[in-house]
N, C-alpha and C positions, 0 to 999 in steps of 0.2 A: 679337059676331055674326061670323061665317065665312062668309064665299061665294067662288065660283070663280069670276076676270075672263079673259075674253079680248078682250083690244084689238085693236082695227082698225087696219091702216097707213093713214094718209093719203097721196095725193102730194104730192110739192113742183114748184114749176115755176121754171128759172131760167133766164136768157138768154145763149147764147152764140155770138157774134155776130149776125148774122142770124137765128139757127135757135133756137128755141124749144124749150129740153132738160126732159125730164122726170123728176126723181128718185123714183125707187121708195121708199121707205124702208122698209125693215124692222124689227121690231121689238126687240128681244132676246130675247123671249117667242116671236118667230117663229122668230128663229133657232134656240134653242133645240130648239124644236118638231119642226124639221126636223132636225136635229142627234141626237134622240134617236130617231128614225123611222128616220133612215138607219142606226143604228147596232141597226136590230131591238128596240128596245123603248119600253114605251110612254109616251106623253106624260108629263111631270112636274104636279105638281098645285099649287094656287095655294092659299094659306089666307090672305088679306089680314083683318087684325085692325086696326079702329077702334080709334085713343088716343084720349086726351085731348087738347085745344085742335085737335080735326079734323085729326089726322096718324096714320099710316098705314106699318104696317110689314107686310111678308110673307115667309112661310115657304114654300117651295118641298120638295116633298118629291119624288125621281127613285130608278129601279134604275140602279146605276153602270154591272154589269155583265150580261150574259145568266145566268149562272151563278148570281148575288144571285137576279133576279128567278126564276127557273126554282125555284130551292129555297125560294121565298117566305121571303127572308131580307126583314128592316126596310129600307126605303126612307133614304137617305141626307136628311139637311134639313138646310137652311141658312138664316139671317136673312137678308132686306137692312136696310139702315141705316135711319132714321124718315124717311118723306119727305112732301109736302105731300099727295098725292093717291094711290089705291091702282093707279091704271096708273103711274106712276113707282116705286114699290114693289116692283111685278111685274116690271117692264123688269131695276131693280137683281137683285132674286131670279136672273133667269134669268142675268144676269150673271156673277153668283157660282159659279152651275152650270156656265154654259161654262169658267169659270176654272177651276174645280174638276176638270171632266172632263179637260179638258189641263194642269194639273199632276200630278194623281192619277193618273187611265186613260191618261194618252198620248193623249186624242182632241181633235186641233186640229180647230176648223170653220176650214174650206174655201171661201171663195168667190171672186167676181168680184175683188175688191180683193185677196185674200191673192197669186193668181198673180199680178197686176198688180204688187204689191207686190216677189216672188217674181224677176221679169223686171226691176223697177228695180235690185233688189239685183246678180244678176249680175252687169247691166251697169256697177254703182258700181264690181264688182272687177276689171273688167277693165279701167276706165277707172284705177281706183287701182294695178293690177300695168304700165300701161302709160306710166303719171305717174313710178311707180320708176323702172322702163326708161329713160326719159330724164332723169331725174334722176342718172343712174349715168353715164349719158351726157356730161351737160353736165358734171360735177364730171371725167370724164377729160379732155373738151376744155382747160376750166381747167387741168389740171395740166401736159396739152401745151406753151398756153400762158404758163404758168408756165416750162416748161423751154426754149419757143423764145426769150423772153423773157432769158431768163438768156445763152443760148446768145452773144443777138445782143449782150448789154451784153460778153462778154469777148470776140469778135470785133471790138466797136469800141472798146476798148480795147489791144490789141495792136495795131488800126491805128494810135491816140493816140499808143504809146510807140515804134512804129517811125518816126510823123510828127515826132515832138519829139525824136530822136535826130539825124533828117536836117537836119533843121532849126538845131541847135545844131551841128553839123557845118560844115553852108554859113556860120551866120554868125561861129566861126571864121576858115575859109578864108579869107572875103575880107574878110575884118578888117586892114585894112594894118596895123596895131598889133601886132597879136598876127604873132607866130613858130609855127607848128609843124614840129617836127622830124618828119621819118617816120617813126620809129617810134610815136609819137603817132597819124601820119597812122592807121600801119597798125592800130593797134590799136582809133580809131574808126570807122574802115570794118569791121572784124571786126564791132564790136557793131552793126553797123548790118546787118550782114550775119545775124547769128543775132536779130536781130529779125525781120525781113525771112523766115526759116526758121520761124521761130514762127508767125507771121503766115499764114504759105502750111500751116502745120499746122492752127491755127486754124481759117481757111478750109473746109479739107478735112473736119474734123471737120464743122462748123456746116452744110456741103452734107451730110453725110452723112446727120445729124440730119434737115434738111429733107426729104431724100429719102424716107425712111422716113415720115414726115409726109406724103408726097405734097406738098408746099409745094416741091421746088425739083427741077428735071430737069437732068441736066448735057446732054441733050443740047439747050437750048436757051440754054447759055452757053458758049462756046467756053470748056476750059479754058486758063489761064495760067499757068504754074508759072515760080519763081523760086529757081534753084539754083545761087545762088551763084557763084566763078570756078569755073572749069573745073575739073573733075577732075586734068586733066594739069599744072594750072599747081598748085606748090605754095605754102606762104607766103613760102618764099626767094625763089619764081618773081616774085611781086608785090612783093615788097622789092622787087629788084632792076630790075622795072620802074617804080614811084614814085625809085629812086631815078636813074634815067634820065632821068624825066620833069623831078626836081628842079634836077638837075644844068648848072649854069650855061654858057653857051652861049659856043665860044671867040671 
């Protein structure tokens, strides 16, 4: 036995917050319905066939396109799956059609939910191109810090080896045990002195770095610079004042 169902939406009522929301539901048979209206042709047709043990399949028969039905070509059909009652049968039918029409014809239905849907989507991309953005961000920061980092371990290391050269120096000196002869003298002041030159290179570089980083301004550190003896004094000049200074007193 064959006959044609058309099902009724019901509403649904559910609560949100205070306010008392009401669901329209549609059907897919509705959808459908409208879906093949909007697009100029006519309703699709229902053939709900009784099985055996009271279940219920339906064939859905629609013109795809204007040009099909205009040249009264065959009506496209398709099954739905066995289900328990023949409005779920018909819901699946018109299913298969809307599925059918938007892989086939190109005709996605359209509603309230698809724009909705339509507008969360943009906004996931833009939220997702602006996640990049600072993801690109944070990974230069790191590397900044990666490099200020580094900057600052070999700045406090040339401090180390200029501190522990002065320092072996002095306890030398006043070591009454120990002798040093000037030339000695002079040649650990040298290395104390191109430490001291390294150190003020150092420096300069590590401000420089900073600068650029925006992290350091020389105009709110007075520079210090340390260069050595004079220019005019040579290393004969400083012999010969060490060996003044050494020189035993009549």
């Amino acid at each position: 036995m064959e006959a044609v169902f058309i099902p009724s939406a019901s509403p649904l009522s559910v609560s949100c917050g205070s306010i008392l929301m009401e669901l329209v539901e549609l059907s897919s048979t509705s959808l459908a319905e409208a879906m093949f209206m909007k697009l100029g042709l006519p309703k699709p047709v229902y053939f709900v066939h009784h099985l055996p043990q009271d279940r219920f399949r339906t064939e859905i028969q629609f013109h795809r396109t204007k040009a099909r039905y205009h040249a009264s070509a065959h009506r496209t059909k398709l099954s739905s799956r066995i289900c328990r009652n023949g409005v779920a049968s018909m819901n699946h039918a018109a299913e298969k059609a809307i599925e059918y029409m938007q892989n086939k014809e190109g005709k996605v239905l359209v509603d309230y939910n698809y724009y909705q849907l339509e507008q969360m989507k943009m906004a996931h991309t833009r939220v997702s191109a602006r996640l990049l953005e600072q993801s690109d961000e944070i990974n230069q920061h790191s590397k900044t810090i990666k490099q200020i980092t580094k900057e600052a371990c070999n700045y406090v290391e040339q401090v180390r080896n200029a501190s522990n050269k002065i320092q072996d120096l002095a306890a030398v000196f006043f070591d009454p045990a120990t002798s040093m002869c000037v030339s000695n003298m002079k040649q650990a002041i040298m290395e104390i002195h191109s430490s001291i030159v390294a150190l003020q290179s150092s420096t300069t570089t590590t401000s420089k770095f900073l600068g650029e980083k925006g992290m350091y301004s020389d105009d709110e550190v007075p520079e210090q610079s340390y260069n050595g003896h004079s220019d005019e004094d040579s290393a004969d000049d400083i012999h010969h004042h060490m060996d003044d200074d050494c020189a035993p007193s009549p």
